[in-house]
FIMIDREN-766969 format. One record per atom (N, C-alpha, C): residue number from 1; x, y, z; atom name; residue in one letter. Coordinates in steps of 0.1 Angstrom, whole numbers. Layout:
<recs>
- k	x	y	z	a	r
- NUM	X	Y	Z	CA	A .
...
</recs>
This chain:
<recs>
- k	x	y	z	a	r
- 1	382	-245	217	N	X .
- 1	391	-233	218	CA	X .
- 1	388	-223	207	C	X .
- 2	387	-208	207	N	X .
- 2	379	-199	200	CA	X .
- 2	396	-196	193	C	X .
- 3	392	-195	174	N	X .
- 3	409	-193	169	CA	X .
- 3	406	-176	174	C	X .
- 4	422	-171	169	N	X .
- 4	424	-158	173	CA	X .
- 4	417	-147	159	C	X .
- 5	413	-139	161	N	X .
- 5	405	-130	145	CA	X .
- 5	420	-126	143	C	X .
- 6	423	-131	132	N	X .
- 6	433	-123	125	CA	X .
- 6	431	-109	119	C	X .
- 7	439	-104	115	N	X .
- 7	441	-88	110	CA	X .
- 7	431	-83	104	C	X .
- 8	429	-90	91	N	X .
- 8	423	-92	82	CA	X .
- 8	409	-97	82	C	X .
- 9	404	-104	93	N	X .
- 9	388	-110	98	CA	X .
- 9	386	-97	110	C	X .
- 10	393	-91	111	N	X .
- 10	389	-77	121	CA	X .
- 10	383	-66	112	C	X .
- 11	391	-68	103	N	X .
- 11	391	-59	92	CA	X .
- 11	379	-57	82	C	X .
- 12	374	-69	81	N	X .
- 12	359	-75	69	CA	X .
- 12	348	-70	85	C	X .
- 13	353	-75	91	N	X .
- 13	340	-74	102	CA	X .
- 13	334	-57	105	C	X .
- 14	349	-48	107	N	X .
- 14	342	-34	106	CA	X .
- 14	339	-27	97	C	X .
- 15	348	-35	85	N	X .
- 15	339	-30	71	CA	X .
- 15	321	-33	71	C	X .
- 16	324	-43	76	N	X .
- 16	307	-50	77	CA	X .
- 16	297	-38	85	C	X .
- 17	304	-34	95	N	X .
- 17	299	-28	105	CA	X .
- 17	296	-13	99	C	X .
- 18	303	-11	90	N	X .
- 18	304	6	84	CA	X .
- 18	296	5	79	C	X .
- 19	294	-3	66	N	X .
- 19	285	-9	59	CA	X .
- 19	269	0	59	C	X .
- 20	271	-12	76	N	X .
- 20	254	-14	82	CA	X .
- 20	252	3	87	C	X .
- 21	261	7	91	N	X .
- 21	257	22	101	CA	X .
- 21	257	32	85	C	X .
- 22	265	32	72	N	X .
- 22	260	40	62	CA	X .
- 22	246	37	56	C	X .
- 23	241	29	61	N	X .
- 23	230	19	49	CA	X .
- 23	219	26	58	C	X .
- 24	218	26	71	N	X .
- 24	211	30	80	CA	X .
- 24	213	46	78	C	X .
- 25	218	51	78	N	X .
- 25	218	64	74	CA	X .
- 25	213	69	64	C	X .
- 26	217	64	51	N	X .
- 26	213	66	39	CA	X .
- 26	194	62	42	C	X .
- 27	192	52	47	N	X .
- 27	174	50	49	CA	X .
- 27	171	65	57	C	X .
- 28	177	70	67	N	X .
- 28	171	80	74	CA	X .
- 28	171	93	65	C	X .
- 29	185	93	61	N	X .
- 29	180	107	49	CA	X .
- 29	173	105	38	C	X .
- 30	166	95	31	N	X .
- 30	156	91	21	CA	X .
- 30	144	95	29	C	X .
- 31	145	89	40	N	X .
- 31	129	92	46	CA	X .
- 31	129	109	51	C	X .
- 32	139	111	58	N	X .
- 32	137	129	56	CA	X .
- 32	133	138	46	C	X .
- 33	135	133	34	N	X .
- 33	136	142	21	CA	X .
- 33	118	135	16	C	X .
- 34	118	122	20	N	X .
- 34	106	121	11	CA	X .
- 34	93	120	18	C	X .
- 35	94	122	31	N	X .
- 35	82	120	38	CA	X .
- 35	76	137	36	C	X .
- 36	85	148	41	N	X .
- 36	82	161	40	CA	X .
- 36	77	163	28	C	X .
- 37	81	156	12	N	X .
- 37	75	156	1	CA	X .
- 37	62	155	-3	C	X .
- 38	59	139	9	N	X .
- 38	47	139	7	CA	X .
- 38	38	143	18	C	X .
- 39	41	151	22	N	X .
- 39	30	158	35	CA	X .
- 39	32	173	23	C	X .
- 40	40	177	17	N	X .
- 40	33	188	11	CA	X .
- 40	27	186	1	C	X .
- 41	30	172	-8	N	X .
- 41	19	165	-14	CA	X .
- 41	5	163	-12	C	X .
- 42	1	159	1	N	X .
- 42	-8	156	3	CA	X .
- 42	-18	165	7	C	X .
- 43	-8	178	16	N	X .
- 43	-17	185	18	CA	X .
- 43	-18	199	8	C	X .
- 44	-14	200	-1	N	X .
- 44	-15	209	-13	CA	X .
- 44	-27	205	-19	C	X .
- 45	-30	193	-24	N	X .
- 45	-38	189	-32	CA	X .
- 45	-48	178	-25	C	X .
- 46	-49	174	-15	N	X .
- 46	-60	171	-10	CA	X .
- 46	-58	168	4	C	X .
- 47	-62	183	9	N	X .
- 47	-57	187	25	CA	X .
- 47	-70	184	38	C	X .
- 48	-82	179	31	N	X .
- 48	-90	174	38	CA	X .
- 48	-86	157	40	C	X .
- 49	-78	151	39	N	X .
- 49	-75	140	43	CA	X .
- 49	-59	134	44	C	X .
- 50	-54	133	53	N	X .
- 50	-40	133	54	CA	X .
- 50	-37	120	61	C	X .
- 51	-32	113	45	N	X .
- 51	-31	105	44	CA	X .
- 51	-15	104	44	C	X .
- 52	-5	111	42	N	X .
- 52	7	110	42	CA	X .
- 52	11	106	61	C	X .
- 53	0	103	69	N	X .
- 53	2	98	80	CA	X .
- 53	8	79	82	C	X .
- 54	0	75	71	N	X .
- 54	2	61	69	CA	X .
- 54	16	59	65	C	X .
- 55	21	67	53	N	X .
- 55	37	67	47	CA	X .
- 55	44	71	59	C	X .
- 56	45	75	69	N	X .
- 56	56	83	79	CA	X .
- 56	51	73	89	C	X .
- 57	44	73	97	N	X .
- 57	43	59	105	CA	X .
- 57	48	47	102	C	X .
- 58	41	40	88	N	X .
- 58	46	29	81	CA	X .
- 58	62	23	78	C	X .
- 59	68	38	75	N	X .
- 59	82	34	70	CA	X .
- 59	91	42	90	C	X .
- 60	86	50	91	N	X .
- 60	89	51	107	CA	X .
- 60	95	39	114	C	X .
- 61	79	29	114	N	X .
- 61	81	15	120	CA	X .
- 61	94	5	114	C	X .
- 62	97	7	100	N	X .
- 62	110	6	94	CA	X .
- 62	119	8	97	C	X .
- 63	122	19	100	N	X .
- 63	134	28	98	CA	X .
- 63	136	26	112	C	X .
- 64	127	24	124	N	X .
- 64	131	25	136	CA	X .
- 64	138	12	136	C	X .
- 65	132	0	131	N	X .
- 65	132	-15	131	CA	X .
- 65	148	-11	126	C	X .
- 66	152	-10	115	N	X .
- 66	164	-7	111	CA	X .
- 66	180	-1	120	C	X .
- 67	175	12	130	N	X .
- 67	182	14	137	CA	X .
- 67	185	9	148	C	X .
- 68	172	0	156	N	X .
- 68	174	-8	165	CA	X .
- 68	183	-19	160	C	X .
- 69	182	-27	146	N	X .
- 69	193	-38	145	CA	X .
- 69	206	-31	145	C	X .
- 70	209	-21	141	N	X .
- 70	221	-16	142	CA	X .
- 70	229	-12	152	C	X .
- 71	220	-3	160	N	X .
- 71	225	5	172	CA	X .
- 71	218	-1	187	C	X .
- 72	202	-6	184	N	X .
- 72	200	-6	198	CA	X .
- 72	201	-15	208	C	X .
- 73	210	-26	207	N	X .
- 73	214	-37	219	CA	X .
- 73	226	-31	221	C	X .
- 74	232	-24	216	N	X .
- 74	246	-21	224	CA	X .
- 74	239	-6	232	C	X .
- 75	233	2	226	N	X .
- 75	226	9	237	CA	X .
- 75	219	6	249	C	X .
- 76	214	-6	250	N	X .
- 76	208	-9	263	CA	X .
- 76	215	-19	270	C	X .
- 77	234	-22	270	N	X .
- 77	238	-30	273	CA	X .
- 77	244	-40	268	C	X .
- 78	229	-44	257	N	X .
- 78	231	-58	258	CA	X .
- 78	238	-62	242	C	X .
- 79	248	-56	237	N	X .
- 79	256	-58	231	CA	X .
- 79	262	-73	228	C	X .
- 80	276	-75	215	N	X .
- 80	281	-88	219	CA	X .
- 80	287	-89	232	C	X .
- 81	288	-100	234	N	X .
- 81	298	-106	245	CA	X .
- 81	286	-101	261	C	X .
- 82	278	-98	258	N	X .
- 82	269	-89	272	CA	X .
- 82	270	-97	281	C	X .
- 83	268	-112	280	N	X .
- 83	264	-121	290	CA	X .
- 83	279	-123	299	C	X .
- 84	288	-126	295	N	X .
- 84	304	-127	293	CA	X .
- 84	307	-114	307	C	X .
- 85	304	-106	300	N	X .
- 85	306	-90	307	CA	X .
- 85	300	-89	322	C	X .
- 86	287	-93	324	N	X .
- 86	276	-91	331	CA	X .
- 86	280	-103	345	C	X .
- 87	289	-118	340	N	X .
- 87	288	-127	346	CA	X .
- 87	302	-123	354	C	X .
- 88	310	-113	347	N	X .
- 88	325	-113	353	CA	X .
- 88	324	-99	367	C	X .
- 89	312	-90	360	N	X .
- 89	307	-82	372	CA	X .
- 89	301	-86	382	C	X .
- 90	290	-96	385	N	X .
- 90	284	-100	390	CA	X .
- 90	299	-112	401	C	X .
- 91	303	-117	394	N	X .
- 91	311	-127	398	CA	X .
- 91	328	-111	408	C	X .
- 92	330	-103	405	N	X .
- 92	335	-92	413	CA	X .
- 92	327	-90	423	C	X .
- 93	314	-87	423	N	X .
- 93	305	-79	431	CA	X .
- 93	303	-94	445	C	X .
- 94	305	-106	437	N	X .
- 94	307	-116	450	CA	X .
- 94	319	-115	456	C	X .
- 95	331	-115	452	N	X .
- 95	346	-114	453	CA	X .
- 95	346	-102	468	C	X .
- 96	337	-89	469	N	X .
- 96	339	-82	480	CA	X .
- 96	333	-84	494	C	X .
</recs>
């Protein structure tokens, strides 16, 4: 038997959750400010080779990785509890 989340474990949990969606934010305006830095870096002072492609892809692949753990299973569905959800639909959709 699953206990009940008290007030207080509701409470830690969406703090947890703020947490994770400021943290992920804070990565996305870091990389805004410093990727554009180094693309004028790079190409001011050595504009035959643009290499500030590696830094923006590289931390890209990050930052995406980052907002998928945060935001992208509940975007495509598959959120907590998905399976729960999916089996009580599916279990209606026999019911008619």
């Amino acid at each position: 038997m699953k206990p009940e989340n008290t007030q207080e474990q509701r409470y830690k949990k969406a703090l947890k959750r703020v947490k994770d969606i400021k943290g992920f934010y804070t990565h996305l305006t870091i990389y805004c400010l410093v990727i554009p830095t180094l693309i004028f870096i790079n190409l001011k002072f050595e504009p035959h080779f643009h290499w500030f492609w590696f830094s923006a892809l590289g931390w890209g692949i990050g930052l995406f990785s980052h907002w998928f753990r945060i935001f992208g299973f509940n975007l495509f569905g598959f959120g907590q509890n998905w399976e729960e959800k999916k089996i009580k639909q599916i279990m209606e959709k026999q019911d008619k």
